[in-house]
KOLBALO-125426 format. One record per residue (C-alpha): chain; residue in one letter; residue number from 1; x, y, z. Coordinates in steps of 0.001 Angstrom, whole numbers, plus 500000, padded with zeros to 6 digits. Example, Ala and Ser with C-alpha at 12.3 -4.5 7.8 and 13.67 -1.06 7.14 Angstrom:
<rs>
+----+----+-----+--------+--------+--------+
: ch : aa :   i :      x :      y :      z :
+----+----+-----+--------+--------+--------+
:  A :  A :   1 : 512300 : 495500 : 507800 :
:  A :  S :   2 : 513670 : 498940 : 507140 :
+----+----+-----+--------+--------+--------+
</rs>
This chain:
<rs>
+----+----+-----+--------+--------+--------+
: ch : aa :   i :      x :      y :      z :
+----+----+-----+--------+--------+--------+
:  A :  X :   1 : 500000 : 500000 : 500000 :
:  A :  X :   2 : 501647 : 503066 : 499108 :
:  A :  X :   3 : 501236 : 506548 : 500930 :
:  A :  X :   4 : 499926 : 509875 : 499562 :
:  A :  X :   5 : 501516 : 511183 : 496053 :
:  A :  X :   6 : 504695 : 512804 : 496807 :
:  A :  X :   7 : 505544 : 516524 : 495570 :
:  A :  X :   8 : 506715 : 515911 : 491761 :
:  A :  X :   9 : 509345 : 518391 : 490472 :
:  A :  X :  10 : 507577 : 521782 : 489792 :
:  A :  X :  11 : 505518 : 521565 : 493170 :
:  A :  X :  12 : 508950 : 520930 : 494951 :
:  A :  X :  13 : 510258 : 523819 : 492994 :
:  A :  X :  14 : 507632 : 526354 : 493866 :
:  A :  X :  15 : 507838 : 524757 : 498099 :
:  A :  X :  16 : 511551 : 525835 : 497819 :
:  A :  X :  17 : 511113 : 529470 : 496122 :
:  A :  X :  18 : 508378 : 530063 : 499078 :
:  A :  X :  19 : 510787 : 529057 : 501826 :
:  A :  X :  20 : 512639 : 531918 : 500832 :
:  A :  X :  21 : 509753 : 534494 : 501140 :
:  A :  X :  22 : 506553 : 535206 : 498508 :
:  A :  X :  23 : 506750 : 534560 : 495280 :
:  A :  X :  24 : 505350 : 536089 : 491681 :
:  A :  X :  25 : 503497 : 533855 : 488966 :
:  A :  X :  26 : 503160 : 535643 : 485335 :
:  A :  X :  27 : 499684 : 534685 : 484416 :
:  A :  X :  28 : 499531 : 534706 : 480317 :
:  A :  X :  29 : 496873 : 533891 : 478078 :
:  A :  X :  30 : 497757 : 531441 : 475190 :
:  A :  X :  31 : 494827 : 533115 : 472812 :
:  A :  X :  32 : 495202 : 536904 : 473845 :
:  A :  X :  33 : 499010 : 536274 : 473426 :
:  A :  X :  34 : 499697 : 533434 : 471272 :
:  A :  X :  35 : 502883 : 531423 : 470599 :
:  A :  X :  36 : 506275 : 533974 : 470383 :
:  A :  X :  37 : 504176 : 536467 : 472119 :
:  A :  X :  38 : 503698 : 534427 : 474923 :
:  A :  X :  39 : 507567 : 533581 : 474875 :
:  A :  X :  40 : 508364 : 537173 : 475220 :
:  A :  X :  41 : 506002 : 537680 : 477734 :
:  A :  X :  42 : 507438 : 535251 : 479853 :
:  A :  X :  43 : 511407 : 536108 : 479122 :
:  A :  X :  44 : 510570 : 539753 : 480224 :
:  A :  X :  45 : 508621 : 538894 : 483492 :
:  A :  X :  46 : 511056 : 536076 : 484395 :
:  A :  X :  47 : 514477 : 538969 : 483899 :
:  A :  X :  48 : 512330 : 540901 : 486310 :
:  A :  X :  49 : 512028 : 538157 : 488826 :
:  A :  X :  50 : 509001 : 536075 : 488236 :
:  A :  X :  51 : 508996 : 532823 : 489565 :
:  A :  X :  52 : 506907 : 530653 : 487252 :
:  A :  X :  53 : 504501 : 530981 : 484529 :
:  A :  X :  54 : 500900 : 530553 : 484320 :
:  A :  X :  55 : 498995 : 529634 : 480962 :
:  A :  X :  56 : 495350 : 530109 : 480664 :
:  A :  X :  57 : 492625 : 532754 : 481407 :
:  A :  X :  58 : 490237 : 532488 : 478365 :
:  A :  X :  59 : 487804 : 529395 : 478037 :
:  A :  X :  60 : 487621 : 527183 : 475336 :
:  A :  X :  61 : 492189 : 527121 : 474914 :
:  A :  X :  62 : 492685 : 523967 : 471745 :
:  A :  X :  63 : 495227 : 522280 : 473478 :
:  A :  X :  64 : 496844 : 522901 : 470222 :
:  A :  X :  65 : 497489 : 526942 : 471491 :
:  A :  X :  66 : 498447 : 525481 : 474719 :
:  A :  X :  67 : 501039 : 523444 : 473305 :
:  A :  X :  68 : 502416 : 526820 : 470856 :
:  A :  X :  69 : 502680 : 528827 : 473824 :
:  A :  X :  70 : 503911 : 526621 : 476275 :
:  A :  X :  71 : 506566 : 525475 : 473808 :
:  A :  X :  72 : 507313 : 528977 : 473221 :
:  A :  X :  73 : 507802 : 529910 : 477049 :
:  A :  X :  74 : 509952 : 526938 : 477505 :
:  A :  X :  75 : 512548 : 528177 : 474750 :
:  A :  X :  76 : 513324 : 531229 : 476452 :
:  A :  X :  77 : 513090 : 530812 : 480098 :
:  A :  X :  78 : 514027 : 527980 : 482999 :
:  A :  X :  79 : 511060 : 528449 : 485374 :
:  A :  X :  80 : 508276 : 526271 : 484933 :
:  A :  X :  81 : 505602 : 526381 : 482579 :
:  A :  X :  82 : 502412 : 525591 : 484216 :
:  A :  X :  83 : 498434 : 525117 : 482367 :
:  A :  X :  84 : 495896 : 527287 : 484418 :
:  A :  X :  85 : 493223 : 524785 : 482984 :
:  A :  X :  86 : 489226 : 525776 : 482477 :
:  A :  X :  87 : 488875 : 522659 : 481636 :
:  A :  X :  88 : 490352 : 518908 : 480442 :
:  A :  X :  89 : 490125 : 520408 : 476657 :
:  A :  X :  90 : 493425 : 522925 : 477452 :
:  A :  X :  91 : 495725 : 520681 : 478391 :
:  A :  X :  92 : 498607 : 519913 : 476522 :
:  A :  X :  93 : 501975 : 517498 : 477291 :
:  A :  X :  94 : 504145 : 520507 : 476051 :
:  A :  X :  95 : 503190 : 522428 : 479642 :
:  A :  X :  96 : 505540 : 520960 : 482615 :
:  A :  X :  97 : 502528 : 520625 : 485159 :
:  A :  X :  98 : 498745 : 521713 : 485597 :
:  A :  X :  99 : 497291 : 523228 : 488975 :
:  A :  X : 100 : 494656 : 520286 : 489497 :
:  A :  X : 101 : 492069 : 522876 : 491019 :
:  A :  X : 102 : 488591 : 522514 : 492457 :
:  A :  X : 103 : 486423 : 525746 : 492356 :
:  A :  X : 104 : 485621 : 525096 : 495886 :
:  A :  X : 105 : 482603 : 527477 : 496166 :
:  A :  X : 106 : 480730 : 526590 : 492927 :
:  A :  X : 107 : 477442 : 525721 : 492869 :
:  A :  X : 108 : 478101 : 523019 : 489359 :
:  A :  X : 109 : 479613 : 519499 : 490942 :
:  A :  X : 110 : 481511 : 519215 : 487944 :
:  A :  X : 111 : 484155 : 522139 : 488193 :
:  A :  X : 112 : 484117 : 520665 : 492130 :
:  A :  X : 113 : 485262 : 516805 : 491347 :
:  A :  X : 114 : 483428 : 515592 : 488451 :
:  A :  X : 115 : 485317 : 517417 : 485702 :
:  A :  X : 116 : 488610 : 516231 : 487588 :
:  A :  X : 117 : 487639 : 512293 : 486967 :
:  A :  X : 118 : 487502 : 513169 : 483353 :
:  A :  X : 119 : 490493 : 515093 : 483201 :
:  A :  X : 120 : 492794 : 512732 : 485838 :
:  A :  X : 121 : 493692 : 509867 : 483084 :
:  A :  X : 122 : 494122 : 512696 : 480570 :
:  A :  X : 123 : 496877 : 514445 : 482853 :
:  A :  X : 124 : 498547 : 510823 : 483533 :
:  A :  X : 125 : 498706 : 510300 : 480005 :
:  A :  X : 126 : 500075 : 513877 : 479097 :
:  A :  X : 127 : 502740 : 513087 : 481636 :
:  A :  X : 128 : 501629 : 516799 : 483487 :
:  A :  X : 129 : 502581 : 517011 : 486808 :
:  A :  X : 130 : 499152 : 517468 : 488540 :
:  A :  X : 131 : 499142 : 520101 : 491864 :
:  A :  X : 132 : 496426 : 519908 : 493578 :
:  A :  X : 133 : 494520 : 523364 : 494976 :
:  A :  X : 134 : 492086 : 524840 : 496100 :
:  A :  X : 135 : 490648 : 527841 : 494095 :
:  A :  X : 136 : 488547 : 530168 : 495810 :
:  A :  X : 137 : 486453 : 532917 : 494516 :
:  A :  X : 138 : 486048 : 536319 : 496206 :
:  A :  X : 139 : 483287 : 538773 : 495787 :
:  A :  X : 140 : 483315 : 540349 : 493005 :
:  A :  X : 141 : 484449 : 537001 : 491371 :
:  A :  X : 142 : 484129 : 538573 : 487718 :
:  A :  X : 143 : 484079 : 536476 : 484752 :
:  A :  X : 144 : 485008 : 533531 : 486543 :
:  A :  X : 145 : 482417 : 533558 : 489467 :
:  A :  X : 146 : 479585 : 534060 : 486446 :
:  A :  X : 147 : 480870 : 530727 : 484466 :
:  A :  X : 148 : 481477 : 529507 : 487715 :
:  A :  X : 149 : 478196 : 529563 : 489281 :
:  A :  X : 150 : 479976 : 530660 : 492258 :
:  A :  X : 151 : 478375 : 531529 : 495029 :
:  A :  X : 152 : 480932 : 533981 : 496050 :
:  A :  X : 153 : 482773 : 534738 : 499396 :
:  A :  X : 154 : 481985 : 538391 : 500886 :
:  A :  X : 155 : 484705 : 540562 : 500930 :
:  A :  X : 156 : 483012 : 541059 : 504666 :
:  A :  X : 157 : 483738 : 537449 : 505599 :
:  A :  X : 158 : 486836 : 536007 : 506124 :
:  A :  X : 159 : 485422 : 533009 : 508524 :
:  A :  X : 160 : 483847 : 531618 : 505793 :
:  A :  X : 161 : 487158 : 532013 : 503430 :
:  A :  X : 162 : 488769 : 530625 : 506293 :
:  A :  X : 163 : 486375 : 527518 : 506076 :
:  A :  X : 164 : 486790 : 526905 : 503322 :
:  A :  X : 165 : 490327 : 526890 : 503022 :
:  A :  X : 166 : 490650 : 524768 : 505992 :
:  A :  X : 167 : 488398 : 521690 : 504226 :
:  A :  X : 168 : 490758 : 522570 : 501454 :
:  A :  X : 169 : 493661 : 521561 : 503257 :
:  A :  X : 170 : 492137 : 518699 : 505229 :
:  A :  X : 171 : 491084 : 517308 : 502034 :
:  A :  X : 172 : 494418 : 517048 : 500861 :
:  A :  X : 173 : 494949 : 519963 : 498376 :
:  A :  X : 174 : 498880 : 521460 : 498792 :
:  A :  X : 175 : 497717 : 525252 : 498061 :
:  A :  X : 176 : 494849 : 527534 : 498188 :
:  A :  X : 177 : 493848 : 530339 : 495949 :
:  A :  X : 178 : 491583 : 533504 : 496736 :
:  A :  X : 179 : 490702 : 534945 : 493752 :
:  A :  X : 180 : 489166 : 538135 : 493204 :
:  A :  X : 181 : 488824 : 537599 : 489383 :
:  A :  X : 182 : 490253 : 538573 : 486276 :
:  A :  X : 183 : 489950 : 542703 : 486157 :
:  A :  X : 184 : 488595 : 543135 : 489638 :
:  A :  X : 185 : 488688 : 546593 : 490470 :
:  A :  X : 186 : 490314 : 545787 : 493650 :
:  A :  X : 187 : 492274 : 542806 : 494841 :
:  A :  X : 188 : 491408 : 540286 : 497525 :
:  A :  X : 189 : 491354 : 541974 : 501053 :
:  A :  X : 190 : 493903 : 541667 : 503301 :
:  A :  X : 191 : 492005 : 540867 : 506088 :
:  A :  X : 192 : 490959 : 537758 : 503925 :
:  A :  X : 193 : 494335 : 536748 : 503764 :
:  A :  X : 194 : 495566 : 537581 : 506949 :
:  A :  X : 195 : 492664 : 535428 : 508471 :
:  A :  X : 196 : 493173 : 532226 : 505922 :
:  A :  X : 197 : 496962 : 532760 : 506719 :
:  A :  X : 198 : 496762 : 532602 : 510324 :
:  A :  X : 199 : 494608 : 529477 : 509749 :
:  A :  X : 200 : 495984 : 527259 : 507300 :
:  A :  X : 201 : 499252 : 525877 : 506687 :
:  A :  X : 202 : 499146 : 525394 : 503347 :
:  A :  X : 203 : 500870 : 528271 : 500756 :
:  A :  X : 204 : 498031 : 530878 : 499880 :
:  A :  X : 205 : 498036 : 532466 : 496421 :
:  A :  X : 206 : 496181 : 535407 : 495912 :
:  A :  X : 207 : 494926 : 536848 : 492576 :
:  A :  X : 208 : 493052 : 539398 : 490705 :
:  A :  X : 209 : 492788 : 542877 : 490807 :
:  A :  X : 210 : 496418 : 543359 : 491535 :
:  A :  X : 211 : 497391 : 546428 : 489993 :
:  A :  X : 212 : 499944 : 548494 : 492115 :
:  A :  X : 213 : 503036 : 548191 : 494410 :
:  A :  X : 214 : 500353 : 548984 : 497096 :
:  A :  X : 215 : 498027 : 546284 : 496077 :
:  A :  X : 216 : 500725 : 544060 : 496346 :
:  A :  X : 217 : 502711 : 545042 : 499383 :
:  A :  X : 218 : 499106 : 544772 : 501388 :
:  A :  X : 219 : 499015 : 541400 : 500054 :
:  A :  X : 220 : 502305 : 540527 : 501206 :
:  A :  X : 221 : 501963 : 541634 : 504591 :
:  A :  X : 222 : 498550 : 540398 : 505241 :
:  A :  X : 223 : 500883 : 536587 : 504571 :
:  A :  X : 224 : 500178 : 535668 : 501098 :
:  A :  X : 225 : 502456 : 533106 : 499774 :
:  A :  X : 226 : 502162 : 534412 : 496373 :
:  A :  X : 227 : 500962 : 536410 : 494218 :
:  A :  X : 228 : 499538 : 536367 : 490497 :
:  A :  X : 229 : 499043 : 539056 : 488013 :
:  A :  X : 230 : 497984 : 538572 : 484413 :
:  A :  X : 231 : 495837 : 541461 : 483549 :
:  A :  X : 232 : 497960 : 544166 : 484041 :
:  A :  X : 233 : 501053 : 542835 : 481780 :
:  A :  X : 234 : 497697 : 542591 : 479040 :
:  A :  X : 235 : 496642 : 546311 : 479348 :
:  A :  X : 236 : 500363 : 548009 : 480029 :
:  A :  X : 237 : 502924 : 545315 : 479418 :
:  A :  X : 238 : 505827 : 545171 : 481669 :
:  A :  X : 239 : 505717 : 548697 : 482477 :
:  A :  X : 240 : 506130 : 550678 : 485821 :
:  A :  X : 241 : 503360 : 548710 : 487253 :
:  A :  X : 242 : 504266 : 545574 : 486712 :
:  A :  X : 243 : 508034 : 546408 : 488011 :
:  A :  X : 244 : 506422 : 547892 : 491404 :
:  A :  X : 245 : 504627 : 544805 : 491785 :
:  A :  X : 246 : 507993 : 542367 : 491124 :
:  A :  X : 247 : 510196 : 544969 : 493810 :
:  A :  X : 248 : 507602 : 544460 : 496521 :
:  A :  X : 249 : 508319 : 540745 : 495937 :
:  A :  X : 250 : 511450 : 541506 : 496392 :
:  A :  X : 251 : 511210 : 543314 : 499100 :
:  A :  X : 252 : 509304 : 540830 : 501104 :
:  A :  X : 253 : 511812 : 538579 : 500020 :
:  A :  X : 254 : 514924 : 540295 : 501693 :
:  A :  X : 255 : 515975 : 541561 : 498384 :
:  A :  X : 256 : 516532 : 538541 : 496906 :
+----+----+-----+--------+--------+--------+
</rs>
């Protein structure tokens, strides 16, 4: 009888990058930056300090424009390429792992477990390192609370955030993620994350919204373990706000 599923390769990776201090994923979208675009993407946020790359955001990916961008990503940079599915139709064997992730707070079974029995022989056969999480969806929830059916968590109430991360974690899953959504106006609260921090042992990503060296450095204190941006390298590349975002990494980080 064998015991639970060790950390593969890119999970041990990211474990080691947060035992340092918080870390940065670049969140890039395969069909709003395709291919070479993606590749560049990546090489720019990963000179700037990023620690891993995310792929996905739109629904309905081919895994054939996963496969072009993660390839592409992979040419030009050493950190790990990793599918942000939205569903078992975007994977693709090119990508080095896949965040195996249950919307915890929908109200359709299938994006809880069902979809994930579909999708489980798929990832074995790709050979993608599966990691399981949590994902989390905070009021507003945008885009992905509507196709979600979410029934989201109030930005007034981190006890049930904190619930929910705990079953999270007691059911096994290695991270959590609070997620404001895609082009939230504001990011997650702190006092969220502060409260699912204190609570849970597990790394906490947080998402969405993120926007400023502010946003982030509230983030960071409050104890996130990391944090992901995608929209703003969209609207203003890897600009000034982008950069602030990577230094208060950094900062948190001791500079390194």
């Amino acid at each position: 009888m064998t015991g639970p599923r060790a950390p593969g390769r890119v999970e041990r990776y990211l474990l080691d990058c947060i035992a340092g201090g918080p870390i940065h994923f670049t969140l890039i979208d395969p069909d709003k930056s395709p291919g070479n675009a993606a590749g560049r993407i990546a090489r720019g946020a990963v000179e700037q300090g990023s620690h891993a790359i995310l792929l996905g955001g739109s629904t309905g990916i081919s895994p054939e424009k996963m496969g072009e961008a993660a390839r592409a990503v992979k040419a030009v940079v050493q950190v790990p390429a990793i599918i942000f599915p939205e569903g078992p139709g975007s994977l693709a064997r090119e990508a080095d792992a896949v965040l195996f992730m249950s919307l915890l707070n929908s109200r359709r079974l299938d994006l809880v477990v069902r979809a994930h029995a579909k999708a489980a022989p798929v990832v074995r056969r790709l050979g993608l390192e599966p990691i399981p999480l949590g994902y989390l969806v905070i009021e507003p929830g945008m885009r992905v609370g509507e196709v979600g059916e979410v029934d989201v968590v109030w930005r007034s109430d981190p006890d049930t955030a904190v619930g929910y991360a705990l079953a999270a974690e007691y059911l096994g899953m290695r991270f959590v993620y609070l997620e404001a959504g895609s082009g939230a106006p504001t990011p997650v609260p702190a006092p969220i994350v502060r409260a699912v921090r204190e609570a849970a042992s597990v790394p906490i990503l947080a998402g969405g919204g993120i926007r400023t060296a502010d946003d982030a450095r509230l983030l960071l204190e409050a104890g996130a373990s990391a944090l992901v941006t995608g929209t703003i390298t969209e609207e203003e590349g890897l600009g000034s706000g982008f950069r602030g975002i990577l230094q208060e990494v950094r900062r948190a980080r001791g500079g390194h």
